[in-house]
Structure formats: structure tokens, C-alpha cells
C-alpha positions in Angstrom: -2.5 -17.8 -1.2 -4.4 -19.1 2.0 -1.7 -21.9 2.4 0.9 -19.5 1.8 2.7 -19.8 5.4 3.2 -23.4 4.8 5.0 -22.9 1.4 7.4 -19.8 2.5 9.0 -19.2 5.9 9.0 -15.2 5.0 6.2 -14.8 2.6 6.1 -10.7 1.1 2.2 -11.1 1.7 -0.2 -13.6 2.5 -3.8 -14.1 3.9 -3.6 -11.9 7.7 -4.2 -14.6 9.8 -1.2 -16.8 8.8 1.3 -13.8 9.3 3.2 -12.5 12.2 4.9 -9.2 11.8 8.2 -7.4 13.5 6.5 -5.3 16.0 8.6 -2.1 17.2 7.7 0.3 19.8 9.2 2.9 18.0 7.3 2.3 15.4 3.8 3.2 16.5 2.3 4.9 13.2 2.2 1.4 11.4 -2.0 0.7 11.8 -4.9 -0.5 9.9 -5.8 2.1 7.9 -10.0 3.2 8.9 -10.6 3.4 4.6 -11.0 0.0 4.0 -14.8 -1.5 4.8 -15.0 -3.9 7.8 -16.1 -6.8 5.9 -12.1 -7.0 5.4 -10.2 -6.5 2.1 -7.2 -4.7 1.3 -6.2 -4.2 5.1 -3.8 -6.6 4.9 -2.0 -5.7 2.6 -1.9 -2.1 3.4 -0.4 -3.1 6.7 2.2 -5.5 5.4 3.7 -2.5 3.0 3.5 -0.2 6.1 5.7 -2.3 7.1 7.9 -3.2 4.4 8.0 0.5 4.1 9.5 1.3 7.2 11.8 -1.5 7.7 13.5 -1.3 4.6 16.1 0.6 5.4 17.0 -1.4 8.0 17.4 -4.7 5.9 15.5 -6.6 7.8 12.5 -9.4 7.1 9.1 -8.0 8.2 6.8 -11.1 7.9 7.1 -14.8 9.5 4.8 -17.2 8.1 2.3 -19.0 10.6 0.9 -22.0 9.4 -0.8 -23.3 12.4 -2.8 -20.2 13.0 -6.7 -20.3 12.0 -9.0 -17.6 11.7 -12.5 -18.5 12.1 -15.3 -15.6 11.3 -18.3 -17.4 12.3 -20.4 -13.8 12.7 -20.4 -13.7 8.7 -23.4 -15.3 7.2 -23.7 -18.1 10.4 -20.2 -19.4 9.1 -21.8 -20.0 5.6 -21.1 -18.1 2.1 -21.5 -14.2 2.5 -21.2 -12.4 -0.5 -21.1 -9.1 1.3 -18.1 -10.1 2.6 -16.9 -11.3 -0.3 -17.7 -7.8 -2.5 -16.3 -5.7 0.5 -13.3 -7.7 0.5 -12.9 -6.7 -3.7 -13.5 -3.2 -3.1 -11.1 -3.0 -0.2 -8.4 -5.0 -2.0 -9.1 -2.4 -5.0 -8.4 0.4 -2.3 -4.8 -0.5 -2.5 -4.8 0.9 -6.2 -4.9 3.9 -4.5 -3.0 3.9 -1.5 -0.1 2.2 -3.3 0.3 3.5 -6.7 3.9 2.2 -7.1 2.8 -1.5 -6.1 0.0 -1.6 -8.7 0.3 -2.9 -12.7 -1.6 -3.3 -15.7 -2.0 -6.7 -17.6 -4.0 -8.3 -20.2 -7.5 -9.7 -19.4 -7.2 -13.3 -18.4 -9.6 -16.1 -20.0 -12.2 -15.4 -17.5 -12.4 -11.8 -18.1 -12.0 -11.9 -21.7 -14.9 -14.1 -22.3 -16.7 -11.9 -19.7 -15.7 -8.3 -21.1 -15.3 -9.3 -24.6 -16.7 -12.1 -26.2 -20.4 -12.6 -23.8 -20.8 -8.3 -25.0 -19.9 -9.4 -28.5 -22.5 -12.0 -28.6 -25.4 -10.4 -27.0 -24.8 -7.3 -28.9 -24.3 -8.5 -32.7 -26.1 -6.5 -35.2 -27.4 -9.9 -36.9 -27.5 -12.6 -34.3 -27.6 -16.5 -35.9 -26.0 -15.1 -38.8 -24.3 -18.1 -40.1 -25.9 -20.8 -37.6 -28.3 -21.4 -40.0 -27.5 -24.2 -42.3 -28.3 -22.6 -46.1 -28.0 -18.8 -45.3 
């Protein structure tokens, strides 16, 4: 998704910093929201269904992909790995569960979290580990 303004002219969402929204000034409700934390996460998307929201009934495209803009958040972590950042931005982007009930959907687990959820608990909790490991038992 961080290249997404180079694949789609008008992408329905995409990283913040490679967007440009339809600005309106008779629209001055649409804001970001104070709820999500300030490491970032789940902002963005908030305010891109603000606006999808309010210009729907007009029929009109809200975003413009901009693939030439850069974001650069040196501040975090000296411009190295933060996982602060990283964990604010998964609790903010689980915010939207919330504030957008009708955008949200279940699914199965995916590899990653069935090994994770499933199979790593089944392992570390059998009743009878190396049961059958053995050669002879």
C-alpha cells in the first residue's frame, strides 16, 4: 500500500502522505479525529471515509493519488525502527473497528496467525510433549 499512488490515479485509501483530498469550505466538520494516538494509525483512514461520507451524494471522487510526495518522520527513533510507533499505529488502525462498524469484516486467520494462535499454543501446551518423536514408543 505505500506505492499505492503510483498504481491508481484515485485510490479509495492509501498511505496519507501519497493522497490529496477535495477540500470544500463548506465542508469544515471533516477533521482528524483527537482518539487516535499521535504515533499515527487509523487517522488516515478515518479521514478518507469522512470524506467519502460526505461526498457521496454528490458522485464525485474524493482522493487523487500523489506519487511524488514523501513523508519523512525523522523525530521517530532518529529516523531508525520505532516500535512505539509501530504498536500505536496497530492500535489506532484497530480504532477504526469502532468508528466504522459498517467498513469492518471478519475472515479466517491467515498462515501467520494460524501458526501463531493455533498451532505454536498447541505445541507448547500438549498434555504429552514428544509423544511420537521418539523412535520405539
Amino acid at each position: 500500500f505505500y506505492n499505492i499512488a503510483e498504481r491508481m490515479t484515485h485510490p479509495s485509501w492509501g498511505v496519507t502522505a501519497n493522497l490529496m483530498v477535495r477540500g470544500s469550505r463548506f465542508n469544515s466538520t471533516i477533521q482528524f479525529k483527537d482518539i487516535y494516538p499521535k504515533t499515527g494509525g487509523g487517522e488516515d483512514i478515518d479521514f478518507v471515509y469522512q470524506y467519502k461520507e460526505w461526498y457521496s451524494s454528490l458522485g464525485r471522487l474524493v482522493t487523487v493519488g500523489v506519487p511524488e510526495a514523501k513523508a519523512k518522520h525523522p523525530w521517530w527513533n532518529g529516523g531508525g525502527t520505532c516500535y512505539q510507533q509501530i504498536t500505536g499505529w496497530a492500535w489506532g488502525d484497530s480504532l477504526c473497528i469502532m468508528e466504522w462498524p459498517k467498513k469492518t469484516f471478519l475472515s479466517c486467520p491467515n498462515w501467520i496467525e494460524h501458526i501463531a494462535f493455533i498451532v505454536t499454543p498447541m505445541a507448547l501446551y500438549s498434555a504429552k510433549p514428544g509423544v511420537g518423536l521418539v523412535a520405539g514408543a
